[in-house]
NUVORO-506714 format. One line per field, with one value per residue (C-alpha): chain; residue in one letter; y, x, z; residue number from 0. Coordinates in nm, 3 decimals, always signed. Each point is the difference from the previous one (the first is absolute). Example, Ala and Ser with C-alpha at 12.3 -4.5 7.8 and 13.67 -1.06 7.14 Angstrom:
2
ch = (A,A) .
aa = (A,S) .
yy = (-0.450,+0.344) .
xx = (+1.230,+0.137) .
zz = (+0.780,-0.066) .
i = (0,1) .
END
This chain:
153
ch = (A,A,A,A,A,A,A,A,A,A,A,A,A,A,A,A,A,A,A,A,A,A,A,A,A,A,A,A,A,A,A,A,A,A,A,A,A,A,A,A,A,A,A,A,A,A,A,A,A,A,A,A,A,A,A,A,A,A,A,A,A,A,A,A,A,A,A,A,A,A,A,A,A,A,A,A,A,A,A,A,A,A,A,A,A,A,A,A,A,A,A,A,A,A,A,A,A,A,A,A,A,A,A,A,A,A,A,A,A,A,A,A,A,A,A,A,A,A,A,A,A,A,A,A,A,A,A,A,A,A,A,A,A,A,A,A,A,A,A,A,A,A,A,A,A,A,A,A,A,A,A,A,A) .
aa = (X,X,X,X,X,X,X,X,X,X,X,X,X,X,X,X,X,X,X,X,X,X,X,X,X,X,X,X,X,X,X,X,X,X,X,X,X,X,X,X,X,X,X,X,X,X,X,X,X,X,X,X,X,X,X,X,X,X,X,X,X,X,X,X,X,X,X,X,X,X,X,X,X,X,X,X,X,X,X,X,X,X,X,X,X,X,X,X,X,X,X,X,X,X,X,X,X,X,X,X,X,X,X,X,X,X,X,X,X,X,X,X,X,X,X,X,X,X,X,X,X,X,X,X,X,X,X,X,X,X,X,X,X,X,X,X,X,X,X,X,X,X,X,X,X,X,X,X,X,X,X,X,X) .
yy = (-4.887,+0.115,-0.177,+0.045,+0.107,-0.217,+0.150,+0.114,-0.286,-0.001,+0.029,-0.321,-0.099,-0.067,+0.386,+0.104,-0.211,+0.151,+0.380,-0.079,-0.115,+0.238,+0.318,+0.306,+0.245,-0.271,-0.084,+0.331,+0.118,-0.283,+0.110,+0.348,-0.063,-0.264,+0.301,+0.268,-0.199,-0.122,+0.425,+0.104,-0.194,+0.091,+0.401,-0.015,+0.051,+0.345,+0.051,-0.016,-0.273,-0.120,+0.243,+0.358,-0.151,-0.019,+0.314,+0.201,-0.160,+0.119,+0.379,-0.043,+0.192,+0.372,+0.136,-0.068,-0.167,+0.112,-0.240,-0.063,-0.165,-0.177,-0.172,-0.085,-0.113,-0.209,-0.148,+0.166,+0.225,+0.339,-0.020,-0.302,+0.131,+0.353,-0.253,-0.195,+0.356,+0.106,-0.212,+0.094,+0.344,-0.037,-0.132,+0.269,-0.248,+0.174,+0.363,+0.055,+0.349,+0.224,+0.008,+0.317,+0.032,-0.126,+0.026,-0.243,-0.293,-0.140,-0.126,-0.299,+0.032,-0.159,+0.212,-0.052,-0.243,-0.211,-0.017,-0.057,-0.332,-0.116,+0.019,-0.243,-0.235,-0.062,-0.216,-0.248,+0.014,-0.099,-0.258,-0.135,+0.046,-0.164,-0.336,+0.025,-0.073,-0.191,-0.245,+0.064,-0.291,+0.216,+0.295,+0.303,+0.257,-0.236,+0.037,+0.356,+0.048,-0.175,+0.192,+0.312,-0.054,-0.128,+0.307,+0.209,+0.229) .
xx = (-4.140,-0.224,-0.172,+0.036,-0.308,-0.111,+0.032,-0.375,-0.160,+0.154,-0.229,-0.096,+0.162,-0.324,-0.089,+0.329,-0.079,-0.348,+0.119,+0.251,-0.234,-0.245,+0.061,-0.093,+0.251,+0.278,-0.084,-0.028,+0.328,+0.176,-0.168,+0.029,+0.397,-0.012,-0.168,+0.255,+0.278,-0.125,-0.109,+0.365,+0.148,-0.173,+0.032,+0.333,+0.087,-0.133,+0.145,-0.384,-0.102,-0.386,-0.048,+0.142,-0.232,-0.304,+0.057,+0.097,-0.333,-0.183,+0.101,-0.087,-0.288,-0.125,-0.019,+0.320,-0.146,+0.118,+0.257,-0.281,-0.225,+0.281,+0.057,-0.329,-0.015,+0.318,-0.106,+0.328,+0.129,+0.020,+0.384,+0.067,-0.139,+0.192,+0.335,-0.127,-0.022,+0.376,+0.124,-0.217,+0.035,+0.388,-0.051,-0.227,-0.322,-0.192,-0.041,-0.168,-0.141,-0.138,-0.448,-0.123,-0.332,+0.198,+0.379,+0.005,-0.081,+0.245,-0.148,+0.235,+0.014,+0.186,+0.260,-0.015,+0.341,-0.214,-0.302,+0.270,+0.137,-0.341,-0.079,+0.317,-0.081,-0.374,+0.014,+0.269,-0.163,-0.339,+0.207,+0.091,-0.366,-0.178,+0.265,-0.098,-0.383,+0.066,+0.088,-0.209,-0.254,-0.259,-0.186,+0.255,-0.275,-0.182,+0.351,+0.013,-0.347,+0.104,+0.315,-0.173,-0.250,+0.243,+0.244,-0.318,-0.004) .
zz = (+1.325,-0.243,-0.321,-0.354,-0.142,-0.300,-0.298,-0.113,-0.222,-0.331,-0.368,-0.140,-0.277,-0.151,+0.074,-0.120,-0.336,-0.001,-0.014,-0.256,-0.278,+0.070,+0.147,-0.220,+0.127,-0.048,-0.334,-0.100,+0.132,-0.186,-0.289,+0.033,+0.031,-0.285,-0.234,+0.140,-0.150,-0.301,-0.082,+0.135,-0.260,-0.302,+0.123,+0.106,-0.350,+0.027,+0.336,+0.171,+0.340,-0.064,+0.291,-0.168,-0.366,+0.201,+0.197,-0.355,-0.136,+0.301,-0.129,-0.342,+0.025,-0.112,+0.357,+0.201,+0.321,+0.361,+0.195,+0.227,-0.306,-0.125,+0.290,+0.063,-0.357,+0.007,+0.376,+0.099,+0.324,-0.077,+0.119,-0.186,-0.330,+0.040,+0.052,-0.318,-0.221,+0.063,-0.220,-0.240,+0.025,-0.013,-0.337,-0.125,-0.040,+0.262,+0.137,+0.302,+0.059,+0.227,-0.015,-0.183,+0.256,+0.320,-0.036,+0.270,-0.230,-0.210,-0.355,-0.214,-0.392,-0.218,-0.221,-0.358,+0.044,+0.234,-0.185,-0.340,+0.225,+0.040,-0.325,-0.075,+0.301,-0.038,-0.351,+0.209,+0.299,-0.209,-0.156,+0.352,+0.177,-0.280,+0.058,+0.316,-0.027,-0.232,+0.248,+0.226,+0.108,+0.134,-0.197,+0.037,-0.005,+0.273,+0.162,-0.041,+0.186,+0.298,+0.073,-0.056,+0.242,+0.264,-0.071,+0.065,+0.318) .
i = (0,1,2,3,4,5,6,7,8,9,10,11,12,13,14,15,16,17,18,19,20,21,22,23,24,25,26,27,28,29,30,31,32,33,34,35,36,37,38,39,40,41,42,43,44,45,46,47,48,49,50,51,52,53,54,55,56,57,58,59,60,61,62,63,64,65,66,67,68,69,70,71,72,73,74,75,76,77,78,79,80,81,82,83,84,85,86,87,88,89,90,91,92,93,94,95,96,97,98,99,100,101,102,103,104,105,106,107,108,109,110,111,112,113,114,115,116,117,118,119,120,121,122,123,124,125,126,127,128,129,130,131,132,133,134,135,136,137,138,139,140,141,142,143,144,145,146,147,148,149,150,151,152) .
END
């Protein structure tokens, strides 16, 4: 007859208690998802998620950038971001077009309707970012600084 193994030695609840008030990636998920919904709400309005206003921002710019730099920029899959740009396109906010130099690449613009929509969204979503900091307890550009250098490659 053979033995049960015991089951391996379980995570203190102290531990447990330890990682929940101050684990970095946690905290930052939670608020990450906490600033997704609050952003979805005030751009639903215009039919926009947080993530399709940041991406749209990320092409308003004078030289379209490729997917690859767009990614990169966005800290996004190359895959994931092409998925992200259908809609998008659908719509008629974004074109995506062959390179001139290497017809390989494919460079994001916005059309003139997407760059119109931003135009309308920006003032709320100002409205909505500076509430935001407002309550914010630390220094938001403070803030700022220390998700950019984490986000860094």
């Amino acid at each position: 007859m053979s033995k049960t193994p015991d089951p391996p030695p379980a995570v203190s609840r102290e531990t447990t208690l330890h990682v929940r008030d101050t684990c970095l990636c946690l905290h930052a998920q939670r608020a990450a998802r906490a600033l997704a919904r609050r952003f979805d709400e005030v751009l639903r309005p215009f039919g926009l998620t947080n993530g399709q206003f940041s991406l749209m921002m990320s092409l308003n710019r004078p030289d379209p950038p490729t997917i690859g730099a767009a990614a990169a920029f966005l800290a996004m899959d190359r895959t994931t971001l092409t998925a992200a740009l259908k809609p998008l396109e659908r719509r008629g906010l974004v074109a995506v077009a062959a390179g001139r130099e290497d017809r390989r690449n494919r460079l994001l613009r916005l059309t003139p309707e997407g760059g119109a929509l931003l135009a309308r969204v920006v003032p709320v979503w100002q409205v909505a970012h500076d509430a935001l900091e407002a309550g914010l307890e630390a220094d938001p550009d403070l803030l700022r600084r220390g998700l950019v250098r984490v986000s860094a490659p």
